[in-house]
C-alpha positions as CSV (number, residue, x, y, z in Angstrom):
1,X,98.9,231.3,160.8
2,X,95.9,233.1,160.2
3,X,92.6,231.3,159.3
4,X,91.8,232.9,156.4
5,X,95.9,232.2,154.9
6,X,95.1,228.6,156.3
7,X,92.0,228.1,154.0
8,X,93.7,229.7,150.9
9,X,96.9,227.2,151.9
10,X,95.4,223.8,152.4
11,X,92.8,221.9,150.1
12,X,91.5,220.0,153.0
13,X,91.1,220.5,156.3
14,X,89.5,218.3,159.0
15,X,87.6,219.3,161.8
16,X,85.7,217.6,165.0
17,X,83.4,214.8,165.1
18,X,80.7,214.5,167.9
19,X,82.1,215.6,171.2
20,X,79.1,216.1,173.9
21,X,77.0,213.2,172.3
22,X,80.2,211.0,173.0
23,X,80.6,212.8,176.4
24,X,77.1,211.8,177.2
25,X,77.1,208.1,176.6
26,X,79.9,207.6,178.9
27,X,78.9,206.2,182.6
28,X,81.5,208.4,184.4
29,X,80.5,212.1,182.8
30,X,77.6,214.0,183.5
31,X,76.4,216.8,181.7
32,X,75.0,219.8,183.2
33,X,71.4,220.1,182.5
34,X,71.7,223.7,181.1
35,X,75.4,224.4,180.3
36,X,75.5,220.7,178.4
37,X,79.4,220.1,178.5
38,X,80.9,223.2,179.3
39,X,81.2,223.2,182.7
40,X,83.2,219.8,182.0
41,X,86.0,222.4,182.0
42,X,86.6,222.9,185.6
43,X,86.6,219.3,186.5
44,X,89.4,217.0,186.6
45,X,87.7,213.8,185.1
46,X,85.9,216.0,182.6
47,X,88.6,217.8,181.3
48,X,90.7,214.6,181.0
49,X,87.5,212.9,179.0
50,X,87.2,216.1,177.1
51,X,90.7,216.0,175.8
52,X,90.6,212.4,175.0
53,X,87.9,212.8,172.8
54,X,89.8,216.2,171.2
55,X,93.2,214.1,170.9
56,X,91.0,211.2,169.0
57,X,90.6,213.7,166.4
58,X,94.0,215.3,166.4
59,X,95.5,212.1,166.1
60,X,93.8,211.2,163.0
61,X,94.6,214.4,161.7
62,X,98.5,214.2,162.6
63,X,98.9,211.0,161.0
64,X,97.7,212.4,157.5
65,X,99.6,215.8,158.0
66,X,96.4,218.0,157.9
67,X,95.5,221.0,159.5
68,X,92.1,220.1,161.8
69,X,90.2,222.5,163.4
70,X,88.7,221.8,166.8
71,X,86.6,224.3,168.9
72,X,86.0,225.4,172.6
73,X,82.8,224.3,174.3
74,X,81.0,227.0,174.0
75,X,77.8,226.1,172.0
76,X,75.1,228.1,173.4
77,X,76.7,229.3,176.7
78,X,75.4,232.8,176.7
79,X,74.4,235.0,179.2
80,X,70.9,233.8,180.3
81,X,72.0,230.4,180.8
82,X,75.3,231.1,182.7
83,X,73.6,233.2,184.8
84,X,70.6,230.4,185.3
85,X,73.3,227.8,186.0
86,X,75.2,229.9,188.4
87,X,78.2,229.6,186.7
88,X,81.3,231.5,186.3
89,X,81.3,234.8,184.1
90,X,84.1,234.0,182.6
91,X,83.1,230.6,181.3
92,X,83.4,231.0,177.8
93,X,86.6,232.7,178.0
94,X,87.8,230.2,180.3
95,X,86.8,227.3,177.4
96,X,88.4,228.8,174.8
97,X,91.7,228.9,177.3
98,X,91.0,225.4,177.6
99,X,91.5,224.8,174.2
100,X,94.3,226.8,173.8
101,X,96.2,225.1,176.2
102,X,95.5,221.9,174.5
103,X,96.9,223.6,171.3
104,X,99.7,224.7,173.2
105,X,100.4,221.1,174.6
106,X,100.3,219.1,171.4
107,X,101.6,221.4,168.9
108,X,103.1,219.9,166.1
109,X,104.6,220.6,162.5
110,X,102.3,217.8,161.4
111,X,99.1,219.2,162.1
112,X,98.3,222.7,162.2
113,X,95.3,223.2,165.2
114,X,92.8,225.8,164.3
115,X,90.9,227.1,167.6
116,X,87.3,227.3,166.7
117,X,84.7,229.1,169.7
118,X,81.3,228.1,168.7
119,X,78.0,230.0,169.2
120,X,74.3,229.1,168.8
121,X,70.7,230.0,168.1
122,X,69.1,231.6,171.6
123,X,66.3,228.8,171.6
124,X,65.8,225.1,169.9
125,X,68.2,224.8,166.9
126,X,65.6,222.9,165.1
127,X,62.5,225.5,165.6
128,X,62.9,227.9,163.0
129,X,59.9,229.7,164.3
130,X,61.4,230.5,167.5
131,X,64.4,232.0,166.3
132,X,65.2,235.7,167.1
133,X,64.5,238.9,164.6
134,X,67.8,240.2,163.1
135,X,68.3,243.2,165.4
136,X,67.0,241.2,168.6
137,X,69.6,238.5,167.6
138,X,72.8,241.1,167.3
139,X,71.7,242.5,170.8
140,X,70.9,238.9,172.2
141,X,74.3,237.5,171.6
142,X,76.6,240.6,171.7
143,X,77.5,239.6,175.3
144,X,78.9,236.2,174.8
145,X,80.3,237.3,171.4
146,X,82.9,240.2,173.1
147,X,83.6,237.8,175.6
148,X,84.8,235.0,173.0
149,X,86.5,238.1,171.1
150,X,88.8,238.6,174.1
151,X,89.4,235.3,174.2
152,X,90.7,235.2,170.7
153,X,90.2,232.2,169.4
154,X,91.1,231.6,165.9
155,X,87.3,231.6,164.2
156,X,84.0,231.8,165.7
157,X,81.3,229.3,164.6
158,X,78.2,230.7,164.6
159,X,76.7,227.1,164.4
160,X,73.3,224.8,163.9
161,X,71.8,228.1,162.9
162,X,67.8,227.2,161.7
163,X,66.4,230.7,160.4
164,X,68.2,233.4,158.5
165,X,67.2,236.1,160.6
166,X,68.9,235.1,163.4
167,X,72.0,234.2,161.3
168,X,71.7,237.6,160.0
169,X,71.9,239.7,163.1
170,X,74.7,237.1,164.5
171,X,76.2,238.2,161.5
172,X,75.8,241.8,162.0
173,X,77.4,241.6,165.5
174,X,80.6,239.3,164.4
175,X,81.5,242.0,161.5
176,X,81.7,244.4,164.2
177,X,83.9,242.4,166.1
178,X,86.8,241.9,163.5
179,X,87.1,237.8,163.8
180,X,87.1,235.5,161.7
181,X,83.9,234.1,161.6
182,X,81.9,231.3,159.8
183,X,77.8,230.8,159.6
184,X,76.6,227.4,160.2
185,X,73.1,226.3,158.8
186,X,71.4,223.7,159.7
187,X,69.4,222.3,156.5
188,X,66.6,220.0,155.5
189,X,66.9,216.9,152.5
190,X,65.9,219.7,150.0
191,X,69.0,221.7,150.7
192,X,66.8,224.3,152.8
193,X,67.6,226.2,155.8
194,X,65.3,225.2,158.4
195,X,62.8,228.3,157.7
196,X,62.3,227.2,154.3
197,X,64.8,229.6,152.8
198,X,67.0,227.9,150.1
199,X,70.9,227.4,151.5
200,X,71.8,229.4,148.1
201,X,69.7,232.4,149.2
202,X,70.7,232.1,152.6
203,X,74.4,232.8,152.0
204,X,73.6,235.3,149.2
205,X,71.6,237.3,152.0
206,X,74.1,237.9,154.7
207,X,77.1,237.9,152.1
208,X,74.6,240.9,150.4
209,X,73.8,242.7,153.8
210,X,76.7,242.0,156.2
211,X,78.9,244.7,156.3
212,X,81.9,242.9,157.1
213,X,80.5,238.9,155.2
214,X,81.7,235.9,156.7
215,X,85.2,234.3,156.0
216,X,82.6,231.7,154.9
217,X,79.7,229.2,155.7
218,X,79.2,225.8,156.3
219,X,76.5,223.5,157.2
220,X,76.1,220.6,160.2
221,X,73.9,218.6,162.0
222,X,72.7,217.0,158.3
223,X,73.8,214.3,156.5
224,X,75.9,215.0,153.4
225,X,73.1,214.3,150.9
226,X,70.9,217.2,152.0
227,X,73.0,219.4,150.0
228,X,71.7,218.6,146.7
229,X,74.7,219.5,145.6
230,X,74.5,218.4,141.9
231,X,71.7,221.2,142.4
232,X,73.9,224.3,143.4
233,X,75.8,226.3,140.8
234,X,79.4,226.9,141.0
235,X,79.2,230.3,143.0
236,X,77.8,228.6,145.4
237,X,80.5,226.7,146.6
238,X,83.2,229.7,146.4
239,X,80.8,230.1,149.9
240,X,80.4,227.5,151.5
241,X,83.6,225.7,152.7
242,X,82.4,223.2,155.0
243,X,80.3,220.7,156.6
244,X,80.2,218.6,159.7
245,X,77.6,215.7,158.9
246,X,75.3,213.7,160.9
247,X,76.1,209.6,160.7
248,X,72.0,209.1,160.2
249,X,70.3,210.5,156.8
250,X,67.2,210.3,159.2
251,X,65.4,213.8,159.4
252,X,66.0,216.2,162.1
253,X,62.6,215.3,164.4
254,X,63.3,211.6,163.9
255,X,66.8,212.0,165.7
256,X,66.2,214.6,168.0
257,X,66.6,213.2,171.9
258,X,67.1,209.9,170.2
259,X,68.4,207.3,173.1
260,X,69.9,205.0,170.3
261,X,73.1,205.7,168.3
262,X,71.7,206.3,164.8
263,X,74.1,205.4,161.6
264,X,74.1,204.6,158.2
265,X,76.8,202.6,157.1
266,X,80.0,204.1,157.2
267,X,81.3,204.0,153.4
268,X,78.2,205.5,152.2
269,X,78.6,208.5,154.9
270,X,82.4,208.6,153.7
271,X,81.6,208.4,150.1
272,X,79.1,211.0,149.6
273,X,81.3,213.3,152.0
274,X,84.4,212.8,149.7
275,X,82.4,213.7,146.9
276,X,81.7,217.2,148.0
277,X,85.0,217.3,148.3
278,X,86.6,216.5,145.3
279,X,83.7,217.0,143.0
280,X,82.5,220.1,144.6
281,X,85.9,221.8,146.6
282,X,84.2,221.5,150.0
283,X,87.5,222.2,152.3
284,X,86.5,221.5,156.1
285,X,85.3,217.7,156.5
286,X,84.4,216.5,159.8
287,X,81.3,215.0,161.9
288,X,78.6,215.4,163.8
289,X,75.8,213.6,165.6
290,X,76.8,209.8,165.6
291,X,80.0,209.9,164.6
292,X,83.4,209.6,166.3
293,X,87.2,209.5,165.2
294,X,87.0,206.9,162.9
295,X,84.8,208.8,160.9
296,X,88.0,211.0,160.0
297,X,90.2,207.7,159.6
298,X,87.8,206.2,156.6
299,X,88.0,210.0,155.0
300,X,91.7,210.5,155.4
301,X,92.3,206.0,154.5
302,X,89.9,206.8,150.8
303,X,91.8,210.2,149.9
């Protein structure tokens, strides 16, 4: 089924928790220094630890009959990098395989698996001020983005996006491509996109200047709070549709390259997530840094 048919069809839907972070604390994986987990794919032990992690979500999701989407390994793997790691070309297309044939190999009629392909800002995800110019951005990532278009995954993630302008020319090169695709912000505890631009004005500006505007946005690396979303007006979220959240309210700079697991208590992470979605009609629910599969049990245990 389409993703667009699978939004209008199902009033939740899960997606992943953390995957590299969880990759990284294990002593038998190593991540590559430039390609993070990515390369993963190729190995035998990595691809086995990859789909463990992948199946701890998809199990949660099979046991409350909900669609979950899950996406390829390809956060940041553009063209610069794979060529300064020496790796394959077809590296992102190869990911997105990878996922496919994990679709392929546990499909079932209780859980509908969405492929996602993720892309990311060109520099730090958390430095507004180094993102790319609108029009450098839609030439900057126009590689990697036809090569996860002839991979055809089900939506493309443009995610942890910190300035609009980058967001904006990503934007501009995804229309163009005919996907599905989503924007990802990543947002401060005043409901601001990293540059200081309100998340409201955000989404108004590519939805206003995108020729083709997303199938809609969400928001991750924050914890559920930072959405103010007592704040945000009803059109608002006809927009935004998801958000994978951080376990930590910490701020961005006090987690960043943390060595220690950061949390709050679970029940207050699942609490205020459940409230944007039954108060607010937030669809996709799922996790990200510090978080793990049983994340998605509490959500799916309190519905």
């Amino acid at each position: 089924m389409k993703f667009n048919k699978l939004l209008e069809k199902y009033p939740l839907i899960l997606s992943e928790c953390a995957v590299s972070e969880r990759l990284r604390r294990r002593p038998d994986i190593q991540l590559h220094p430039v390609l993070f987990n990515t390369p993963l794919i190729y190995e035998t032990n990595g691809r086995k630890r990859l789909a463990e992690i992948y199946y701890s979500y998809l199990e949660v999701a099979k046991k409350a009959e909900l669609p979950i989407l899950l996406s390829a390994p390809t956060w940041r793997v553009n063209k610069e990098r794979i060529n300064e790691a020496s790796a394959p070309a077809s590296i992102n297309r190869d990911a997105v395989t990878f996922m496919k044939e994990f679709k392929a190999r546990y499909i079932s009629d209780k859980s509908e698996i969405i492929v996602g392909a993720l892309l990311a800002p060109k520099n730090d995800c958390y430095s507004p001020e180094a993102a790319l110019g609108r029009r450098q951005a839609a030439e900057s990532h126009g590689w990697q983005i036809d090569e996860l278009v002839e991979a055809d995954p089900d939506v493309i993630i443009a995610q942890t996006m910190p300035a609009i302008s980058e967001a904006l020319g990503m934007a501009d090169r995804l229309a163009a491509s005919g996907k599905p695709y989503i924007i990802s912000f990543v947002i401060n505890r005043l409901g601001k996109v990293l540059d200081g631009t309100s998340l409201a004005e955000a989404i108004d500006k590519v939805d206003q200047t995108a020729v083709s505007p997303p199938t809609g946005y969400m928001v991750n690396c924050v914890y559920p709070t930072f959405l103010n979303a007592e704040n945000q007006s009803p059109d608002f979220f006809k927009r935004l549709i998801g958000i994978q959240a951080n376990a930590s309210s910490k701020d961005h700079d006090q987690l960043d390259g943390s060595e220690q697991l950061q949390q709050d208590p679970l029940p207050d992470w699942g609490k205020n997530m459940l409230r944007l979605h039954k108060d607010f009609g937030v669809k996709i629910l799922g996790g990200c840094c510090g978080t793990d599969h049983t994340y998605l049990q509490y959500l799916v245990k309190s519905l």
